[in-house]
N, C-alpha and C positions, 0 to 999 in steps of 0.2 A: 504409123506401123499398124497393121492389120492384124487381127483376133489370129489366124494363122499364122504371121511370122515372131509373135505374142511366143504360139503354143510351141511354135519350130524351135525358138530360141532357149526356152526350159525344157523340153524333150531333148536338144542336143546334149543342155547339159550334165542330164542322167546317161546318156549312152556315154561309154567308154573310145577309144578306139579302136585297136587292133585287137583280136581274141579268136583265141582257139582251144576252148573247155571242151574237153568230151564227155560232159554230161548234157550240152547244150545238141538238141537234135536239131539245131540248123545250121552245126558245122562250124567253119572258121565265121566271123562276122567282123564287119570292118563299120565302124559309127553306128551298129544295128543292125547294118544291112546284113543278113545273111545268106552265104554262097548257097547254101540250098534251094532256099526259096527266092532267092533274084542272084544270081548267077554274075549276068548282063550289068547289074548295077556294082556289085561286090565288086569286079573286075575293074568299071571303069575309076572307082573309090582308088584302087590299088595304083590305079597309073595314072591317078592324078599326077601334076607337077607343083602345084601352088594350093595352097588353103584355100585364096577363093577359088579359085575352080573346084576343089572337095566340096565344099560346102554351095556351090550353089548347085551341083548333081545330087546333093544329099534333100538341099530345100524342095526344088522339083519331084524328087522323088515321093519324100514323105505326103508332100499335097497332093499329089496323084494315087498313092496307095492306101495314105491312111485317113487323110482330112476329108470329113463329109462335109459339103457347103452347107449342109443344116447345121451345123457347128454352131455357126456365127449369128445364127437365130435363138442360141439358150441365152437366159437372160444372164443366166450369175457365169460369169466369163471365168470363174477358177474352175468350175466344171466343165466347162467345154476344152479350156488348154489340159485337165487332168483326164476328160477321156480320150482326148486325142493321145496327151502322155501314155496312160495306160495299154492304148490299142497298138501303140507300137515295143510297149513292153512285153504285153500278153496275148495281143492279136486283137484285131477289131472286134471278131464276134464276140469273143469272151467280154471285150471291153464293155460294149455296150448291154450284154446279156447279166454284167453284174448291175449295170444302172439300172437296168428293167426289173430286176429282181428286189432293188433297193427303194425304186418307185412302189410296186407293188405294197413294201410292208407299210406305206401310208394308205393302204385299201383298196388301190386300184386295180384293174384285172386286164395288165398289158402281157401280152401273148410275149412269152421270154424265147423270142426267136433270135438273138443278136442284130438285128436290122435295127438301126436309128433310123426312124421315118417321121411323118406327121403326126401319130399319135404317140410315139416314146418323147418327140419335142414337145408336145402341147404338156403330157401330165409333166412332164421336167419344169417345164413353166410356170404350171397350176402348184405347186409344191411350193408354197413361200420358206418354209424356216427346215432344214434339218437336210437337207436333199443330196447334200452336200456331202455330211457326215456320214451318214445313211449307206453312198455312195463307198467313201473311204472304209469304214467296217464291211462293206459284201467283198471288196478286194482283199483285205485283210484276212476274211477268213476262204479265198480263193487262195489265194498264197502260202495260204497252212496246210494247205491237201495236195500241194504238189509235191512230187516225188523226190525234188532237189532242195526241199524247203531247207534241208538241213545245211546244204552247203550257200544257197543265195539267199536264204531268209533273212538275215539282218540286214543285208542292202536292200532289198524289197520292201522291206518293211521304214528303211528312212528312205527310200525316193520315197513312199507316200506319204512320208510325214512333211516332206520337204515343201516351205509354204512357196507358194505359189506369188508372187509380188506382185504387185499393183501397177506398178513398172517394169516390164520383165525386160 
């Protein structure tokens, strides 16, 4: 099994199904996917006929939109499936914009542009103990300043606590 179908397989298992909050601005979403912002995908989700066919339009999908192939280059593997988890909770850039932010408070001076590139992976790497945590607290307190905190906050707050398995 591969560092992405690792990440694909506990990122499923935080999305829900089918939903239609209208406090969510991208609309109806189907496993994630939302009608706003993938249309094309939301649709074929809906006319699926079989689970595996769902799910293997959902695994393509997420590898194509959310997985950076630098993923598979972070050493501590529960970081790399929680920022991919994250980036399709919160959006890539934010995703990666809170690791950068998190990298930084051990002293380094990475440009908090949301890009994971070769130096957001090298100092993720250089970071032996804490990166992790580090990580989880800058989400944490992204998640307290949003405007829905009030009604998704206690789910937000256990997908992050939800550990990440050795065997996903």
């Amino acid at each position: 099994m591969t560092r992405y179908d690792k990440a694909f397989k506990f990122m499923l298992d935080n999305e829900g199904g089918l939903a239609d909050d209208p406090d969510d601005l991208g609309g109806k979403t189907a496993y994630g996917v939302s009608i706003v912002w993938y249309p094309k995908t939301y649709w074929k989700l809906i006319r699926a006929k079989t689970h595996e066919e769902r799910e293997l339009i959902l695994h393509d999908f997420y590898l194509t939109e959310f997985w950076n192939p630098l993923y598979d280059d972070i050493h501590s593997e529960s970081l790399a499936i929680r920022l991919f988890d994250l980036g399709v909770n919160l959006g890539v850039k934010p995703s990666v914009r809170l690791l950068q932010q998190a990298i930084n408070a051990f002293g380094y001076l990475l440009k908090v542009d949301g890009k994971f590139g070769s130096q957001t992976l090298w100092t993720a790497n250089h970071i032996m103990d804490g990166i992790y945590e580090a990580y989880i607290d800058e989400a944490k307190k992204y998640y307290e300043t949003r405007r829905t905190f009030w009604k998704h906050g206690k789910s937000w707050l256990n997908r992050l606590k939800k550990i990440i398995p050795d065997k996903v």
